[in-house]
N, C-alpha and C positions, 0 to 999 in steps of 0.2 A: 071579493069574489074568490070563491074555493080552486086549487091548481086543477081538479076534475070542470070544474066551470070555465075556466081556461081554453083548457086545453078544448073542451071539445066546442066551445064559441071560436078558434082562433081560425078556422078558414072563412068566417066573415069578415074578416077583418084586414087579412090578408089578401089583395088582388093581383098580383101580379099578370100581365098578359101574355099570352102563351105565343110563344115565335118559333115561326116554322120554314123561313126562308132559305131554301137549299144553297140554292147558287150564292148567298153572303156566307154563308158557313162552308161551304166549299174551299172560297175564295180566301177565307180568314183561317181553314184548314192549311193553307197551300202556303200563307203566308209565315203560319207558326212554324211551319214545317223547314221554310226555309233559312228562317231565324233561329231554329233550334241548328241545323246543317251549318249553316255560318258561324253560329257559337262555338260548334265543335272543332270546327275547323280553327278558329283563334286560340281556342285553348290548346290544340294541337302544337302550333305553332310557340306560344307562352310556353308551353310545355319544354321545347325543345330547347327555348333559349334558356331557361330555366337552367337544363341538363347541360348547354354549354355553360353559366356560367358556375355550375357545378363541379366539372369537370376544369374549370380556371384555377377556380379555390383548390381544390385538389392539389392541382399542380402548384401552386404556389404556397400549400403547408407542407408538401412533398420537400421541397427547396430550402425552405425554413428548417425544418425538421433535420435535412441533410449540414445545414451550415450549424444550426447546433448542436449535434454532435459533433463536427468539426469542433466547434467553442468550447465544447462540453471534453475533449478529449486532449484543448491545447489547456486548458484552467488544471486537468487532472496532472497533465506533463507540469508545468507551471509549479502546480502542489509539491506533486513528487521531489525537483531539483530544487526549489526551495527545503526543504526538508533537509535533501541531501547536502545544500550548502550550510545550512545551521549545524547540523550534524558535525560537517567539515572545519564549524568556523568554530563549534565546543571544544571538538579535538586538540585545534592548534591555538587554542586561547590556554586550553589544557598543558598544551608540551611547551607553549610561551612561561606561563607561569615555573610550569617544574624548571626550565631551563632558567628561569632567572633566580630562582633557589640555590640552583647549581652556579649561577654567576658569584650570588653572593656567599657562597660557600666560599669560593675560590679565592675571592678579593679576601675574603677574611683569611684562610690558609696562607695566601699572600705575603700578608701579613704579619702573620706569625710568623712565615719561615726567614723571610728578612730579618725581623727583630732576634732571633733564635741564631743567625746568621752572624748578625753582628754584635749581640751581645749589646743592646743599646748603643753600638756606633754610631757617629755621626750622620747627619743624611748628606753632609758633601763627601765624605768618604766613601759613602754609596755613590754619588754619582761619578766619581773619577774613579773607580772600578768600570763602575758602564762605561764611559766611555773608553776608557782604554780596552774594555772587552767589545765594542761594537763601532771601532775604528780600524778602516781599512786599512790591510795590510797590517796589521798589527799579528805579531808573529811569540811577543811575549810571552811567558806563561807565569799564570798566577799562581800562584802557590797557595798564601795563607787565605785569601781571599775567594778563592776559585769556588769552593761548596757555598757560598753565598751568592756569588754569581751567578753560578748555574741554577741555582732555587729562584733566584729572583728573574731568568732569560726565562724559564718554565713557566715561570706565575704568569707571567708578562705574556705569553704566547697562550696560555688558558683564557685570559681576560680576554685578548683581543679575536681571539675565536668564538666565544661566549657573546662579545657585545657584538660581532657580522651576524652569526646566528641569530640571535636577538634581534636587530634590524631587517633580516631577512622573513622574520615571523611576522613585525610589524605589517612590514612591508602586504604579504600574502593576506593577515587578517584584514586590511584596510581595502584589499582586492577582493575578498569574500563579501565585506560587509559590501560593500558598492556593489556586487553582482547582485546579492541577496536584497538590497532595494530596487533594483531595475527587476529584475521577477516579483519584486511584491509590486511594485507599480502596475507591470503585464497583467498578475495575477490581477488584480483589483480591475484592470480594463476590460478583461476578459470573462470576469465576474457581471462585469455591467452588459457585456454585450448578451452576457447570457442570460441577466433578466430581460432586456427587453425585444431577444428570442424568444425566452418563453411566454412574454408578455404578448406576442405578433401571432405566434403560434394558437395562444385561445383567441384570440379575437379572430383568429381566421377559423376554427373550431367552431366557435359561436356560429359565425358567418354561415359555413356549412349546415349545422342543425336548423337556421333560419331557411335556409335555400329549400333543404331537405323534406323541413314540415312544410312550406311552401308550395314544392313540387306534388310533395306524396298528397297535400290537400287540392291540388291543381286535379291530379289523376284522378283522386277519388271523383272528382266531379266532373270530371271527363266522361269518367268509366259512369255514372249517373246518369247522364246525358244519353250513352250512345244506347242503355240499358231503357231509357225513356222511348229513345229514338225506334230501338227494336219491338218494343212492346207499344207504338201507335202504329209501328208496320204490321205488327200482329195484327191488331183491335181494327187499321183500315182492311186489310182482307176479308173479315167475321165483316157482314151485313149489318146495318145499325138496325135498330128498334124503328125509330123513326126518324126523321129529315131527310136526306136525299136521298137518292135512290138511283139505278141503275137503269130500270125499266120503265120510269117515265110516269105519270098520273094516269093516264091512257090505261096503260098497261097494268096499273096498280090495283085501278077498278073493275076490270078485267078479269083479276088472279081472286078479286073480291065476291066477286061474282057466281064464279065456276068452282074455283078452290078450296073455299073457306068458306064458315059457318060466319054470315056478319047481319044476324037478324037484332034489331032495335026492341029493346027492353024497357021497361017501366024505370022513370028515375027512382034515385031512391036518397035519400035524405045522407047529408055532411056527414051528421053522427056516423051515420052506416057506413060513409068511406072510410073515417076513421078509424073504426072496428075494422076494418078488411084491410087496411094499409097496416098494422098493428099486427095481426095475426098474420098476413101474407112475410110481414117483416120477423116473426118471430119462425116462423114454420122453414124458412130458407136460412137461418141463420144470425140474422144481426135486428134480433128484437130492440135494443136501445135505440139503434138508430133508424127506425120508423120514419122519423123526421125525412131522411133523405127520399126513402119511398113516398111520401107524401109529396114534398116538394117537385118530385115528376109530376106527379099528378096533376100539382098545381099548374105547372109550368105549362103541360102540356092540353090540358081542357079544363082548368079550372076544377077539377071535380065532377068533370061531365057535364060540363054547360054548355061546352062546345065539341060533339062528336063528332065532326071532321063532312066529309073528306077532307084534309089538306092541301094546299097547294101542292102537294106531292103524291097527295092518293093515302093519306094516314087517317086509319079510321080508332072511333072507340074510344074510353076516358085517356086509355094510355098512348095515343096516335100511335100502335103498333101499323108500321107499312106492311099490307097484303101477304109481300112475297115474303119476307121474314115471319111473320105469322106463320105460314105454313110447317117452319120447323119449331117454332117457338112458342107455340098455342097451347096454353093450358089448362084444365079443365077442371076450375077449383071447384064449383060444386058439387060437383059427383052427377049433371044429368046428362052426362054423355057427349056430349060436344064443347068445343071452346069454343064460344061465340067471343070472337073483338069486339063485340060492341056490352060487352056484359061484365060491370066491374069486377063481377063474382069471379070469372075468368082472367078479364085483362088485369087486374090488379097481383096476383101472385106469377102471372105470366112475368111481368116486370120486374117483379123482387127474381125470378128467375134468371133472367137476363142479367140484371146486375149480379147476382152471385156468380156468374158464369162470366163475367165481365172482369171479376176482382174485389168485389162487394165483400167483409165488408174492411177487408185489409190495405184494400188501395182503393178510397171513392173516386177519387179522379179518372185511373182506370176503366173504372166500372160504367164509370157517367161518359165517358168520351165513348164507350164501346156501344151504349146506347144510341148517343148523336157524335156524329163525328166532328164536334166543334167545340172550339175551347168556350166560345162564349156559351155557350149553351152549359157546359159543365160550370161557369163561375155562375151563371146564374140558379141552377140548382141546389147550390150550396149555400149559397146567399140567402134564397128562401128556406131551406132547412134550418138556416141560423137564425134567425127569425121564429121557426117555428120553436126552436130549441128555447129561446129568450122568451117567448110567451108562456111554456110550458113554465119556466122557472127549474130547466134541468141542468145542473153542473153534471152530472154521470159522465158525460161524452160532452166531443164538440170542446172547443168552437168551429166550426166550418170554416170559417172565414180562413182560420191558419191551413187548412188543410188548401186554398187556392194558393198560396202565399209559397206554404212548401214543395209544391208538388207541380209549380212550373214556374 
């Protein structure tokens, strides 16, 4: 079978039965309504706790952030005096050496001047010079020996100034190196605490960004919600197409009567709804999706199987209620009047209403601003999608996602 074969066999095939019960769509309006208000209100709430625990992490990479710089400024001191005690410990490793240059100069001058002194003398002759030069009270004077003496009390007072000095450099180097291992130890401690600051620090970073996209995807869909909430308060104030009504079936019949043109017309063949749902759908703007303008039709008289009145006073293929016809009535054929009961009329009447509804940018919109009922809107959709799946049109659609997104 050809997709022209299809398509225009596809409202025999398709039955769905058209529902028109006010007070259950009232009742399931009133209930979406309060589910959607309670939604908002929890994510309200989410929201906030969100922002305190926000505002936690904050405070506590604020903290982090402060103690390392602390860390970060005791590892640079740390560096610094290190530094300065290497520096300090070159120096006197430096004037250690040249002073012991200068020791062994001295012992060797020593040396010399002893030998030079005595002329290869004996060394106990040297020592009984000593001591009789470094025995108390000793009032003697040395005569041949005394320039040997005195070279050798000289030598003897260089060396032993030379070797305090010397032990006193040890001494100071052995106090550097020990300092300069307890700051490399500090330093290395302080190296670790400041990795795993900075380790705490991204993880609470992280943390944040999580919270963050969290929140800001919380909001967004908050702010979705109340943007929903506003535009069904819009769409309940605008009078629907058809289901409930304000004024009563009574009244409906009434406004049908006196106010409006609601004379009965000759049926006229699927094909021919087709053609008018088609062009009514192209002439208002969202010719592709024809399907949804159909699928009212279907919903609501089958095609004109069933022209009403409604339980509510809804007359015509499209069950336009009376009192909304009156501003809503259009008059596609050109003979002067909008008859509700004459697809030629009600059919681009509908594609009107839905483009004034939000057709064809928000179908959900546009179908709730018709009926004020969710289920009324999934089931329009539903039959759409169907009609879409019969035609064999990927263009547009699927409907089905458009329930799914769009509450």
């Amino acid at each position: 079978m050809s997709r022209k074969a299809r398509v225009a066999g596809m409202f025999l095939f398709v039955g769905l039965a058209s529902v028109s019960a006010a007070g259950v769509a009232q009742a399931q309006t009133i209930q979406a309504d309060n589910d959607q208000y309670s939604q908002i209100s929890a994510l309200q709430a989410k929201s906030q706790q969100q922002q305190t625990l926000l505002d936690q992490k904050v405070g506590e990479i604020s903290d982090v952030g402060s103690r390392l710089s602390k860390a970060q400024s005791q590892v640079t001191g740390a560096q610094v005096r290190a530094r300065q005690l290497k520096g300090q410990t070159k120096d006197l490793k430096s004037e250690l050496a040249s002073q012991q240059r200068a020791l062994s100069d001295s012992k060797a001058e020593y040396r010399a001047r002893a030998r030079a002194a005595y002329k290869g003398g004996a060394v106990q002759s040297l020592g009984s010079i000593l001591g009789d030069l470094f025995r108390p009270g000793n009032r003697t004077t040395v005569t041949d020996d005394f320039q040997a003496a005195r070279a050798m009390f000289e030598g003897r007072q260089v060396i032993q100034n030379y070797q305090q000095s010397k032990q006193e450099l040890q001494n100071t180097v052995k106090q550097l190196n020990q300092k300069r291992t307890g700051y490399g130890r500090a330093l290395a401690r302080e190296k670790t605490r400041t990795r795993q600051l900075n380790q705490r620090k991204q993880e609470l970073q992280k943390a944040i960004s999580r919270i963050k996209a969290s929140r800001d995807q919380m909001q967004a869909h908050l702010k979705n919600l109340r943007l929903q909430a506003r535009e069904r308060a819009r769409i309940l104030k605008q009078a629907p197409a058809t289901g409930g009504t304000t004024y009563g079936r009574t009244q409906e019949l009434k406004i049908a009567r006196n106010d409006i043109v609601a004379r009965r017309v000759a049926p006229i063949s699927k094909k021919e709804y087709l053609r008018l749902y088609k062009k009514a759908a192209r002439e208002y703007g969202f010719a592709k999706d024809w399907y949804v303008l159909a699928a009212v039709g279907e919903v609501e008289s089958n095609h004109g199987e069933n022209m009403g009145p409604s339980s509510s006073g809804a007359l015509g293929p499209m069950q336009f209620l009376p009192s909304t016809w009156r501003t809503a009535g259009v008059d596609g054929n050109g003979d002067g009047v909008a008859n509700i009961m004459d697809p030629r009329d009600a059919i681009p009447a509908a594609a009107a209403y839905l483009k004034k509804g939000g057709a064809p940018e928000n179908w959900y919109a546009a179908l709730y601003s018709y009926n004020h009922a969710d289920w009324y809107v999934k089931e329009v959709l539903g039959v759409a999608e169907v009609y879409r799946r019969l035609a064999g049109d990927n263009t547009v659609g699927p409907y089905t996602d458009l329930i799914q997104s769009s509450h």
